[in-house]
C-alpha positions, 0 to 999 in steps of 0.5 A, a space after each residue: 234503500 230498502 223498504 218496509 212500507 209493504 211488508 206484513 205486520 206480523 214480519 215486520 213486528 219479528 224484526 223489530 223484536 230480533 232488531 232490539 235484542 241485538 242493539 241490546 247484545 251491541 250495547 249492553 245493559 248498562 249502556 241501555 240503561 243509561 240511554 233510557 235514564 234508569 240509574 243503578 239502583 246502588 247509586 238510588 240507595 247510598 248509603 245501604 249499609 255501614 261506611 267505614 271511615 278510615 283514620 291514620 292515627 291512633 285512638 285519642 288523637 285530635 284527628 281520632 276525635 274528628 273522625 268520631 264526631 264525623 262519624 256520630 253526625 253522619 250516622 244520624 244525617 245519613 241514617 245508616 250506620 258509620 264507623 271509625 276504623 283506626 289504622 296509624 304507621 308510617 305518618 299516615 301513609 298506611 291508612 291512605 293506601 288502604 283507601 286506595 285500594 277500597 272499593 270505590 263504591 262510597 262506603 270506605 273514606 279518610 279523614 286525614 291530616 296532611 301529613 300522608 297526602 301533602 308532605 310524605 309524597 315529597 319526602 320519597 316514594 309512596 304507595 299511590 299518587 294523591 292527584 289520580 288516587 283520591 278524590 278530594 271531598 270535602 276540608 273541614 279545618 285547619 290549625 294553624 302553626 305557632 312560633 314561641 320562644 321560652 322565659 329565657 329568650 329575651 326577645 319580645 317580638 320576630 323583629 328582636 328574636 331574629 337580631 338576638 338569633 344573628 348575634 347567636 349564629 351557629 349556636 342554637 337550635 330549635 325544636 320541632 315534633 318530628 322530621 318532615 313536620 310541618 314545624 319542621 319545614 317552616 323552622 329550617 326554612 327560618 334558618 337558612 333563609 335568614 342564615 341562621 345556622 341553626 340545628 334541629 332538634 326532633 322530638 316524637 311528638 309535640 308534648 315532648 318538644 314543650 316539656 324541653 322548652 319549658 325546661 330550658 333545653 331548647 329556646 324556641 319551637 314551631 308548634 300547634 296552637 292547641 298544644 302551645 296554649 296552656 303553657 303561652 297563658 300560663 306564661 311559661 312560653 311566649 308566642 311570636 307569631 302565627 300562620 296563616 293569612 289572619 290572627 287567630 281569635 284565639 291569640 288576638 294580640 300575637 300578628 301572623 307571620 306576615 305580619 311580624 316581617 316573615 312575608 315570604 308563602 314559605 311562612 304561610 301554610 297550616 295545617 288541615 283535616 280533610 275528608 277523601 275517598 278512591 278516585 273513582 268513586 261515583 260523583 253522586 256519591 261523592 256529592 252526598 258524602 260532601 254534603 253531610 260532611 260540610 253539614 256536619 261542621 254545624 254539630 254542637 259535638 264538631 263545634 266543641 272539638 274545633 275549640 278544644 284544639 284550637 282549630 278554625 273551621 273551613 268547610 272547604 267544599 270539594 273543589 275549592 279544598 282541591 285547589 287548595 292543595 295545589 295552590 299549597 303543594 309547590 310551596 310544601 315541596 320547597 320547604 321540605 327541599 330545603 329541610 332535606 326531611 325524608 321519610 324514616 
């Protein structure tokens, strides 16, 4: 091998400078830069300008209001100014896609139901694929699913109400607030699974599906809670049962699903709000983005929201709302299967 041992200082100093610059052209700055530890100083500085939360609904829904109330406490967590940007259509699928078309550089999110992310996907095509698309940030809650029947339904409890639904086989139908709805799916899964032979009656919306209940039009529905629950204390529906996995603090006397003889997973899935952004957005980013998200779970102004809709807070944490949905998913594409939902 050749040696330097000998050589003059002053050459060997002009190698060494001439050797440098080209490591430096082979590698590039950024690969130096990432040998030497420097961080780019975009990823030192988020946030350095206003992020965008992006919302997949119109002004003054529930999940409107939780973007909102994310956005107040991030901005003053974060010292920077976030936004609520809302862009409804095609059950949320058009604000999803536009997250994913973002610069993934932090400063366009979505705080979304699951409606775009968990059910559209199994209901035909959509414009982007939720396991290699979106970086899972952070759940913040979940609102679990009632099934109530109206006055003129003489049944007390699931075990009654399937025994009156047999004797009635072939003649009554149920309400939910849209094809593909999470009501939807449970309620057709009720009926074929119990072969019930009942018909679905699609309302646009839940407060369209109570009014009908109530009038007598439809005897039974599946439903959220916070909708349900003026019209179950002021008597004029009747709740059966709940999803998930316990009873709800708000419904301490109505048992789960489970719990009411419905044991199968099909009967346990609820709804969720969660926090997302482009795949490719930098983990530290993400990291911080998570971090004033579960924090701000902790906010008087989140606080109040949660109740006002009857919600339970999760304050799932990136991995564990992303084994969430997995473990979920198998389950959702069952139901909507059997419901035969697909996107209008």
């Amino acid at each position: 091998m050749f040696q330097w041992t000998h050589a003059p200082r002053s050459f060997a100093r002009a190698f060494s400078s001439f050797h440098h610059k080209s490591l430096a052209r082979s590698l590039g700055v950024a690969t130096i830069a990432a040998l030497c530890g420097i961080v780019p100083a975009g990823a030192q500085t988020y946030p350095a300008r206003t992020i965008t939360v992006l919302v997949p609904g119109a002004p003054g829904g529930a999940t409107d209001a939780f973007g909102r109330a994310l956005a107040h406490s991030m901005t003053k967590s974060m010292g920077q100014t976030v936004i609520v940007e809302n862009k409804p259509g095609a059950s949320g699928m058009l604000a999803a896609q536009a997250v994913t078309q973002a610069a993934p550089d932090g400063y366009t999110i979505l705080l979304t139901h699951a409606a775009p992310i968990q059910n559209a996907p199994h209901m035909g095509k959509v414009p982007y694929n939720v396991r290699k698309d979106f970086a899972f940030i952070a759940e913040i809650g979940s609102a679990p699913l009632v099934l109530a029947v109206n006055k003129n339904v003489p049944a007390k409890d699931m075990k009654e109400f399937l025994a009156w639904a047999q004797q009635n086989k072939g003649k009554l139908s149920y309400g939910t607030y849209g094809a593909g709805s999470s009501g939807h799916l449970m309620s057709a899964f009720l009926s074929q699974s119990r072969k019930l032979e009942m018909a679905h009656a699609a309302y646009k919306g839940e407060a369209q599906l109570i009014q009908d209940m109530i009038g007598g039009h439809v005897p039974w529905g599946i439903a959220s809670l916070g909708s349900f629950s003026p019209h179950l204390a002021g008597g004029h529906l009747r709740a059966l049962a709940i999803t998930g996995d316990s009873r709800s603090k708000d419904l301490p006397d109505v048992p789960t699903m489970a719990e009411a003889g419905l044991t199968e997973p099909e009967f346990k899935p609820i709804g969720w709000v969660g926090v997302m952004a482009p795949a490719a957005t930098p983990a530290p980013i993400l990291a911080e983005i998570e971090k004033h998200t579960i924090a701000s779970l902790q906010t008087p102004e989140m606080k109040q929201l949660f109740k006002t809709y009857a919600m339970e807070v999760t304050g799932r944490t990136s991995a564990q709302f992303r084994r969430e949905f997995e473990t979920t998913d198998p389950i959702v594409a069952k139901l909507i299967e059997i419901s035969g939902a697909k996107q209008e």
